[in-house]
C-alpha positions as CSV (number, residue, x, y, z in Angstrom):
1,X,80.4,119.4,87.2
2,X,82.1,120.3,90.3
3,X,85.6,122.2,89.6
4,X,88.6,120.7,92.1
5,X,90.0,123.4,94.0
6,X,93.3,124.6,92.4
7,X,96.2,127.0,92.6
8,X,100.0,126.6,90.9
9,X,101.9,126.9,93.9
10,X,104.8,129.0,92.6
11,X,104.4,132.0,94.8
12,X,101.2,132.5,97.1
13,X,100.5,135.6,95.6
14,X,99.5,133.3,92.5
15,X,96.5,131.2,93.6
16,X,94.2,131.0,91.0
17,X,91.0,129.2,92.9
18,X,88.6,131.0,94.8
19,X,88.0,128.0,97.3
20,X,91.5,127.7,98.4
21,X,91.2,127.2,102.3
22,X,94.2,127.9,105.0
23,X,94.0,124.6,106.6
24,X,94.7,125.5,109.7
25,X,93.2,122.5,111.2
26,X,95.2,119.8,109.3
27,X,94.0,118.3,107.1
28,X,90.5,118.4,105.2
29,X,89.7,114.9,104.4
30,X,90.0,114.2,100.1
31,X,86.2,114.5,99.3
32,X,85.1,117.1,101.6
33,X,83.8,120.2,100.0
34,X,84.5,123.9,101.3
35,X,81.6,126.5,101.2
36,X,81.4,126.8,97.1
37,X,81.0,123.4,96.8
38,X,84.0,122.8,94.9
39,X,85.6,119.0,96.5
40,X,88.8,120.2,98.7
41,X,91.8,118.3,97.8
42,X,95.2,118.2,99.5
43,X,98.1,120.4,98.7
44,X,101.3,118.2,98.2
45,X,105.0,119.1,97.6
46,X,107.0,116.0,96.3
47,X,110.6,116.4,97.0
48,X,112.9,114.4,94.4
49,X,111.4,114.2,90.4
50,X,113.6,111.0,90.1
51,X,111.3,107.9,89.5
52,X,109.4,107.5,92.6
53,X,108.7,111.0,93.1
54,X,107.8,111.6,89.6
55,X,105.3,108.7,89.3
56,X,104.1,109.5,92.9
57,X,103.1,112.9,91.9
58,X,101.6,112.2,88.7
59,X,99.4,110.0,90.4
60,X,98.5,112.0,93.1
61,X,97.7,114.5,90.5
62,X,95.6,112.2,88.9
63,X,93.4,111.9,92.0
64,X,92.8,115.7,92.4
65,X,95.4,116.9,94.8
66,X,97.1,119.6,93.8
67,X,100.9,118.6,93.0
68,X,104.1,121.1,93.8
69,X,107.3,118.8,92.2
70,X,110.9,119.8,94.2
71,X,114.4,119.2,92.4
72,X,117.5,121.0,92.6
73,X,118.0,120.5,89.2
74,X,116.7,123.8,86.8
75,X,116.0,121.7,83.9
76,X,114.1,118.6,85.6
77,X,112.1,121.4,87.3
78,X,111.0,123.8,84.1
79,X,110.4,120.0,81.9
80,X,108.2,118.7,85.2
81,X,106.5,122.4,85.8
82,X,105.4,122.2,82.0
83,X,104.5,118.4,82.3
84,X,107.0,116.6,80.6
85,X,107.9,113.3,82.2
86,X,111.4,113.1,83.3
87,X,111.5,109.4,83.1
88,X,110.0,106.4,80.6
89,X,107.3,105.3,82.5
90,X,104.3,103.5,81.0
91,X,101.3,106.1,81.2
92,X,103.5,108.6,83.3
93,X,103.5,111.5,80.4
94,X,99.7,111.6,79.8
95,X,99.1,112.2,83.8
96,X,101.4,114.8,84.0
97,X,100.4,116.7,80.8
98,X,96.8,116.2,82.1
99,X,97.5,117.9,85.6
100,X,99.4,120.3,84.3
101,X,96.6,121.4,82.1
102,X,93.9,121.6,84.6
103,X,96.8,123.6,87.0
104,X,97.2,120.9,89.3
105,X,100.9,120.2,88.6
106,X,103.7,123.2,89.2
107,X,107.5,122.6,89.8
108,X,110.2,124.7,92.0
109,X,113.7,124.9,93.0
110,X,112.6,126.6,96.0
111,X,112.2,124.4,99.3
112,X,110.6,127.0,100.8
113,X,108.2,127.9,98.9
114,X,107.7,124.5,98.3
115,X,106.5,123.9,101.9
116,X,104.9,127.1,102.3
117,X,102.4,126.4,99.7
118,X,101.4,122.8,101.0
119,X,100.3,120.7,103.3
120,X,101.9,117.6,103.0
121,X,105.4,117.1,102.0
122,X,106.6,113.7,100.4
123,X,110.2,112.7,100.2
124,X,111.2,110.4,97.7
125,X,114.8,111.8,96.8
126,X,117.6,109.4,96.5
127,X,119.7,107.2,98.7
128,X,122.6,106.0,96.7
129,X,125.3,103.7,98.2
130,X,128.2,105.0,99.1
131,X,131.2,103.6,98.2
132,X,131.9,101.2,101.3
133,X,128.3,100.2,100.6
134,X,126.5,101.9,103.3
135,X,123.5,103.9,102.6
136,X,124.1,107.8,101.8
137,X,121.8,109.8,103.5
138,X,122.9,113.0,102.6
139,X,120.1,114.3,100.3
140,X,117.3,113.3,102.8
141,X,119.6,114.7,105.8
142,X,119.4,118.1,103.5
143,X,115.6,118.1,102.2
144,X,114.6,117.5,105.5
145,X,116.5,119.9,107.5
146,X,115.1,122.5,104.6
147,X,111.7,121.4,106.0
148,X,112.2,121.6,109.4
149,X,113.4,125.4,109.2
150,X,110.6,126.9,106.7
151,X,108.1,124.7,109.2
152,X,109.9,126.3,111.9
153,X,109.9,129.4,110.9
154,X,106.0,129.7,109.4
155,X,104.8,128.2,112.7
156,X,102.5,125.9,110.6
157,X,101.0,122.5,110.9
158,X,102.4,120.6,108.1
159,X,102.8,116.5,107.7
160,X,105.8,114.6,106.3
161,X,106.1,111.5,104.7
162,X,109.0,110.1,104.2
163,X,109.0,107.3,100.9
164,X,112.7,107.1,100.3
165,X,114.4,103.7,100.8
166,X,116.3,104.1,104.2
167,X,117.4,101.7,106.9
168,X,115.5,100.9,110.0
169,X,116.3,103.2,112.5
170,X,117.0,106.4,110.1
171,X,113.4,108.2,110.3
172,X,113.8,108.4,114.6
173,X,117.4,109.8,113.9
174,X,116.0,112.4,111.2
175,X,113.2,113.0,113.5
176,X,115.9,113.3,116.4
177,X,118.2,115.5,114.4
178,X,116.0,118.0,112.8
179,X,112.2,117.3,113.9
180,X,112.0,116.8,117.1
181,X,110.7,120.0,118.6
182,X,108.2,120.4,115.9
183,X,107.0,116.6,116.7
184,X,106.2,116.8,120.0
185,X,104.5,120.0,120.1
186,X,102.2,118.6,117.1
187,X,103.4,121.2,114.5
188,X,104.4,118.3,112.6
189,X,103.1,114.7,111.7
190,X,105.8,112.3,110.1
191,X,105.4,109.4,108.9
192,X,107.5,106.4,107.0
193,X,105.4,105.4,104.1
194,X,107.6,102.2,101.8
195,X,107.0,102.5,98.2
196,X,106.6,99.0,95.7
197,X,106.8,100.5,92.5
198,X,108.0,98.2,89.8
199,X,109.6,100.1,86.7
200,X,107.6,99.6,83.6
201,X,104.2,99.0,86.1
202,X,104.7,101.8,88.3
203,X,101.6,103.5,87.7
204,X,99.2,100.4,87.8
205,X,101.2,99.8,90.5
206,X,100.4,103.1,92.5
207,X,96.9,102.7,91.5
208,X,96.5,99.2,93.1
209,X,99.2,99.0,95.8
210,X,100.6,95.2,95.9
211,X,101.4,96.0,99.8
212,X,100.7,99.5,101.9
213,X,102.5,100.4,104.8
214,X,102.3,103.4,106.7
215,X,105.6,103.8,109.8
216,X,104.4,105.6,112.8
217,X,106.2,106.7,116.0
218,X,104.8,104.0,118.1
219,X,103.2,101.7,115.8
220,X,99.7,103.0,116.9
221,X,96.9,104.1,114.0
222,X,98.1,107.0,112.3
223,X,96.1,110.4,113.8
224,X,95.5,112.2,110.2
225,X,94.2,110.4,107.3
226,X,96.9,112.0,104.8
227,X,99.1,109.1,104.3
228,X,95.8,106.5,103.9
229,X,94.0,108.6,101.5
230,X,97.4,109.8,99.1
231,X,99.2,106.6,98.9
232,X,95.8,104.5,99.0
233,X,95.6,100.7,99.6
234,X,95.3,98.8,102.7
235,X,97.9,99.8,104.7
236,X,99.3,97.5,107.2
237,X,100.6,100.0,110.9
238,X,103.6,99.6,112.2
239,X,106.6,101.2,114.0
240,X,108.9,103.4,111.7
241,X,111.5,101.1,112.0
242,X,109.1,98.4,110.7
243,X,108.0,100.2,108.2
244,X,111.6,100.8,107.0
245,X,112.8,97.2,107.4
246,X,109.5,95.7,105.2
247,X,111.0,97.9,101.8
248,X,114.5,95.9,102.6
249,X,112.8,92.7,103.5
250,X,111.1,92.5,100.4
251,X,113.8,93.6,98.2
252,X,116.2,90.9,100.3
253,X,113.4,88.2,99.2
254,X,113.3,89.7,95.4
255,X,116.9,89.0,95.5
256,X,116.7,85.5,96.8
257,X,114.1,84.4,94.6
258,X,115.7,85.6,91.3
259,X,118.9,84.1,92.8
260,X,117.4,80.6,93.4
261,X,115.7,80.4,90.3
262,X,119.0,81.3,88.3
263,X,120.8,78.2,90.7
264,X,118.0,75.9,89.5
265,X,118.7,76.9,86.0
266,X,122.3,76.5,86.4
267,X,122.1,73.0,87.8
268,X,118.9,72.2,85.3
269,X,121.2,73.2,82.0
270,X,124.0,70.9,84.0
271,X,122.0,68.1,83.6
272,X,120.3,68.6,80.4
273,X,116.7,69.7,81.8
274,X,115.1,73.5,81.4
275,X,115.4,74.8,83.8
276,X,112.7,77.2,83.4
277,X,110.0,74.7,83.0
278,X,111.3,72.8,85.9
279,X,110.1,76.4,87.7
280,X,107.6,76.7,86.1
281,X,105.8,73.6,88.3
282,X,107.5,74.6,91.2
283,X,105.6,77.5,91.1
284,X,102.2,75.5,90.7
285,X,102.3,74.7,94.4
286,X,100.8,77.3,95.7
287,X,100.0,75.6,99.6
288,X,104.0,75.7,99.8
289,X,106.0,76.7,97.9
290,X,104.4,80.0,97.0
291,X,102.5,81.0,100.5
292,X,103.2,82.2,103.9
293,X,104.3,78.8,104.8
294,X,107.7,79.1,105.0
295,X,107.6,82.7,105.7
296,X,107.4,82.9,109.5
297,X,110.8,83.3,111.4
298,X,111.3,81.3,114.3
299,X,112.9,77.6,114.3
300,X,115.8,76.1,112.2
301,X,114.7,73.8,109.5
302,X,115.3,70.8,110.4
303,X,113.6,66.9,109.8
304,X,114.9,64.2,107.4
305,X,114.2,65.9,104.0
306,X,115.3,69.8,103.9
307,X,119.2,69.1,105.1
308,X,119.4,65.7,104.0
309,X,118.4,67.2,100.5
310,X,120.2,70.5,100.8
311,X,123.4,68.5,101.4
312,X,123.0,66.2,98.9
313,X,122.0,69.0,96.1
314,X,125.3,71.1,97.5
315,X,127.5,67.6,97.0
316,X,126.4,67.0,93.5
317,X,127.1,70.7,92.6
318,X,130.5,70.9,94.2
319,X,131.4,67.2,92.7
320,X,130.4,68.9,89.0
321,X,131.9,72.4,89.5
322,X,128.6,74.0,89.3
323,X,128.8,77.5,91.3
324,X,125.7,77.8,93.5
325,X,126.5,80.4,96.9
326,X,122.9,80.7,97.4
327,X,123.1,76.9,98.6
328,X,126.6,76.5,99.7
329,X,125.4,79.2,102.4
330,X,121.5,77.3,103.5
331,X,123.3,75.7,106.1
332,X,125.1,78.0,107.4
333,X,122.1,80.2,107.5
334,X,120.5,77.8,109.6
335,X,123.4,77.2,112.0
336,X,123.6,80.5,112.5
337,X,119.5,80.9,113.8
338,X,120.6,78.1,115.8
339,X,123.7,79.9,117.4
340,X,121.5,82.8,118.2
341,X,118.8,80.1,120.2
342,X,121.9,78.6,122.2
343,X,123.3,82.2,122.8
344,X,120.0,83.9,124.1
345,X,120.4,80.7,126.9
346,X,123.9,80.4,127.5
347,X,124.6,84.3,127.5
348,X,122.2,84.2,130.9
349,X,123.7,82.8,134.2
350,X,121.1,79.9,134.8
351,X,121.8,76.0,134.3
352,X,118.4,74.5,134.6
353,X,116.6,74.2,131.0
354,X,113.0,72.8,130.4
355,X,112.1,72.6,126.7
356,X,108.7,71.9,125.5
357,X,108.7,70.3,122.5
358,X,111.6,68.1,120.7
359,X,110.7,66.4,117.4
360,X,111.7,68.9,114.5
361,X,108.3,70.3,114.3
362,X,104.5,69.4,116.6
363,X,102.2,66.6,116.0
364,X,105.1,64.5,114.9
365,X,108.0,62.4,116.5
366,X,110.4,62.8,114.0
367,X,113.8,63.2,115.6
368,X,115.7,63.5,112.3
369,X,117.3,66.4,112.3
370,X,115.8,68.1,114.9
371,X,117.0,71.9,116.2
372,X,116.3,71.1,119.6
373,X,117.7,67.9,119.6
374,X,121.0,69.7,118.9
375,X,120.4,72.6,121.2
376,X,119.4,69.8,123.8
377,X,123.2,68.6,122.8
378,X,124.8,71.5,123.3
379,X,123.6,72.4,126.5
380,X,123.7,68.6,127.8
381,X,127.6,69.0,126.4
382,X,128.3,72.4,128.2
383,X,127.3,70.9,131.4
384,X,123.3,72.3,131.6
385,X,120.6,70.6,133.2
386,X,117.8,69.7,130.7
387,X,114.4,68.4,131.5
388,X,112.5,67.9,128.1
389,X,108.6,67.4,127.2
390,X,107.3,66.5,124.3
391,X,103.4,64.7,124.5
392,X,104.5,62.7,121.0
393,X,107.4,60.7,122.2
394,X,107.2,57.4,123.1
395,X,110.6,56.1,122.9
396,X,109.6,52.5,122.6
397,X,107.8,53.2,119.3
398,X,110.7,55.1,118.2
399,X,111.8,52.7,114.7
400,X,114.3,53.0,111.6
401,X,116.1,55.8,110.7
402,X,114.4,57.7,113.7
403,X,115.6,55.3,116.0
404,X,119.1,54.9,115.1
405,X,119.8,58.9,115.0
406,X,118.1,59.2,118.7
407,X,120.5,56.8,119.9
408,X,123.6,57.7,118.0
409,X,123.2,61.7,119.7
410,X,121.2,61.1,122.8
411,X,121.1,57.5,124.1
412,X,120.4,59.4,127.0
413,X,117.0,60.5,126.1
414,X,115.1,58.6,128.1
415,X,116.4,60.3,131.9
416,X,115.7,63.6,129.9
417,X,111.8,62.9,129.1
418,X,109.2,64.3,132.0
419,X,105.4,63.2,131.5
420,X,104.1,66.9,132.4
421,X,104.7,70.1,131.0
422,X,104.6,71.6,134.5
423,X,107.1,69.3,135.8
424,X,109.3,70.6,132.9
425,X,108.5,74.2,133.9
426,X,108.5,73.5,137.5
427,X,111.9,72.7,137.7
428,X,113.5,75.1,135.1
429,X,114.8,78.8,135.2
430,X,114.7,78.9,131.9
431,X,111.9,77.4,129.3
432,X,112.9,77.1,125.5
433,X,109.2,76.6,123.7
434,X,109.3,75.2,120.2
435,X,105.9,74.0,120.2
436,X,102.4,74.2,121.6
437,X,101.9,71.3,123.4
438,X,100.5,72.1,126.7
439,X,97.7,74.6,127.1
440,X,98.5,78.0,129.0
441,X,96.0,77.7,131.7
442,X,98.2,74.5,132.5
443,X,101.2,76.1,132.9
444,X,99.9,79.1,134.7
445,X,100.1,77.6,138.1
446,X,103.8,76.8,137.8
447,X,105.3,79.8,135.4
448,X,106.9,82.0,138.0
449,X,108.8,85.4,137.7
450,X,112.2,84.5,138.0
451,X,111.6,82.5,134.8
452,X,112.4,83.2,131.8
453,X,110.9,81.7,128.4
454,X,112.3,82.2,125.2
455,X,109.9,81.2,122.3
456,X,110.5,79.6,119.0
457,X,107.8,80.0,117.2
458,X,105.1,82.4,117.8
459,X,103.6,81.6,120.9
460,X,102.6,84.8,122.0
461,X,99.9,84.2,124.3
462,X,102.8,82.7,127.1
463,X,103.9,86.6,127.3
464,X,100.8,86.5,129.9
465,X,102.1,84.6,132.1
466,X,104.4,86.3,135.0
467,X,107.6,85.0,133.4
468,X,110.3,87.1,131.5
469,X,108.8,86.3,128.0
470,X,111.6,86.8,125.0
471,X,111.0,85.8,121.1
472,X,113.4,84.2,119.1
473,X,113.1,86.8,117.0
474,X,111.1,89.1,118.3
């Protein structure tokens, strides 16, 4: 049996393999094998034993890389150095007794040597909340600096990876601050790596990432491997900033969820019902109400269920006394998306509007509760011209409920309605596109590039055409 190259990192004096390469050429892929045969695997400091850190380099120990753990704290270090878990972590102590027997796992104080002795530096130290609430910094600020200057110094090639929870927008600034020179002479790679480790699961959870994300400067494929073979899965490549928002965007959702399932309970034990079972088959729908359907940013809800239902749910619980914020805020939520639609067209100096697309969602002519039945209001109200297509309205066939609400807000409709898209688009300096229903070769011949079109919902491929193209939110 091949032996994995190893050393214990303390002092470079101290190296106890024989096949321990200078990696000048960062970095030897996991699996390759130096000129003794012995497999080559990648030399990692792990800045901050706390819980990430710990069960990220127990795990990396596990897969052969040889593990250097960073604290400023003497007795975390000397318990980690000699394997001993500094946290209760299902499966966490056997992995670090194991690497520290076969003299993969050391621990240090000592930044410097820290760096010195590897390749790849992870930092997974804290980011507590200050407390105003905003996110303190100060201990990634400080590792990170600490890197830069031994990296500096040493004039080697080393890679960062940054795992600690931080705001979109704080890797660039630590990169600005403290890496910048090293960056964009290639001494250094950096990267913004989220981590989804659930206490109690952390380590099946590292072994079979839920999600994997790697952050890069630009969003382009990462050029090293390190990041794809340490932290494993799938990973998805975006923008650092990206990267960074997907940790909050998931936690945000966590939140949410655990909050509306505790507001069905409340209401459920209001009315006698359990609640938990009343989840239970909510949860069974899995084309809806657990899938991407809802998922995709873009339009207000709208139509004659969500705020007729909403709003009735919110009456019944404010009639009762039953406290439920999550819902007494839904619709201001949604007026708010709506407010930023209006603003992205009023906040420009044009008065000619075209939109494509007016029931509250295609291949319907449902008027109920429409978005752009109210932005069409607005506009109409503030003294905008509006030209409107929309290929299923045909007023005449217009009945009921759908009927009386069309004519109760816009009895005007009818001088609003064009039969083409491109006599919509023709005649507009800016195009509000909820839905797809025209093809883009059609409007090609009349999109020109003092347009502007904002989109709704994800129609990217109208970024092709010569006009100013702007996403909702994107």
């Amino acid at each position: 049996m091949r032996k994995p190259c190893t050393f214990a990192g303390r002092r470079s004096g101290e190296r106890e393999a024989a096949c321990v390469p200078i990696m000048n050429n960062l970095l030897f892929k996991a699996g390759d094998r130096c000129e003794k045969g012995a497999v080559i695997h990648m030399r990692v400091s792990v800045f901050g034993l706390g819980y990430v850190g710990a069960v990220t380099a127990g795990c990396l120990a596990e897969a052969g890389h040889v593990i250097i753990g960073v604290d400023v704290q003497a007795s975390k270090v000397a318990a980690f150095g000699e394997g001993v878990s500094p946290i209760i972590e299902p499966g966490l102590q056997e992995l670090l007794r194991t690497a520290r027997r076969e003299g993969r796992l050391s621990a240090t104080t000592n930044a410097e040597d820290a760096v010195r002795d590897s390749d790849v530096s992870i930092i997974c130290v804290g980011t507590p909340s200050a407390p105003s609430g905003r996110l303190n910094l100060d201990y990634v600020r400080k590792v990170t600096h600490q890197i830069s200057d031994v990296v500096r110094g040493l004039r080697k090639r080393h890679v960062i990876i940054f795992r600690s929870t931080m705001l979109p927008g704080s890797t660039r600034h630590l990169v600005a601050d403290y890496l910048s020179d090293l960056a964009a002479d290639g001494t250094l790679r950096v990267y913004y790596c989220p981590e989804f480790l659930r206490e109690g699961t952390a380590v099946a959870d590292f072994r079979d990432p839920s999600l994997a994300v790697i952050g890069t400067p630009d969003g382009a494929a990462p050029t090293g491997e390190e990041a794809r073979q340490l932290l494993g899965g799938n990973p998805a490549i975006l923008r650092w900033e990206g990267a960074e928002m997907i940790k909050y965007a998931c936690n945000y959702f966590h939140a949410l969820k655990v909050g509306f399932a505790n507001e069905i309970g409340r209401l459920c034990k209001h009315v006698g019902e359990d609640g938990a079972r009343v989840m239970d088959v909510v949860c069974q729908d899995t084309r809806l109400n657990i899938s991407r359907y809802y998922m995709k940013p873009g339009n207000p809800f709208g139509g004659s269920c969500l705020p007729k239902d909403v709003s009735a749910l919110l009456s019944m619980a404010r009639r009762d006394g039953v406290s439920l914020p999550l819902l007494e805020h839904t619709m201001e939520t949604n007026d708010a998306h709506l407010s930023l639609l209006v603003h992205l067209i009023t906040a420009r100096e044009k008065r000619r509007i075209g939109l494509l697309g007016l029931a509250f969602k295609a291949d319907t002519d449902d008027l109920r509760g429409s978005p752009m039945v109210a932005l069409a209001e607005t506009l109409i109200g503030r003294g905008y011209e509006v030209g409107i297509y929309d290929p299923q309205l045909n007023l005449s066939r217009l009945i009921g409920s759908n009927e009386q609400e069309i004519q109760r807000r816009m009895p005007h409709l009818s001088s609003l309605l064009r039969p083409t898209a491109q006599e919509v688009v023709a005649a507009a300096e800016i195009v509000v596109a909820s839905q797809r229903c025209v093809s883009v070769d059609e409007l090609r011949s009349v999109a020109a590039a003092d347009q502007i079109v904002i989109d709704v919902n994800g129609w990217r491929e109208l970024s092709a055409l010569p006009w100013h193209y702007e996403g909702l939110c994107w």
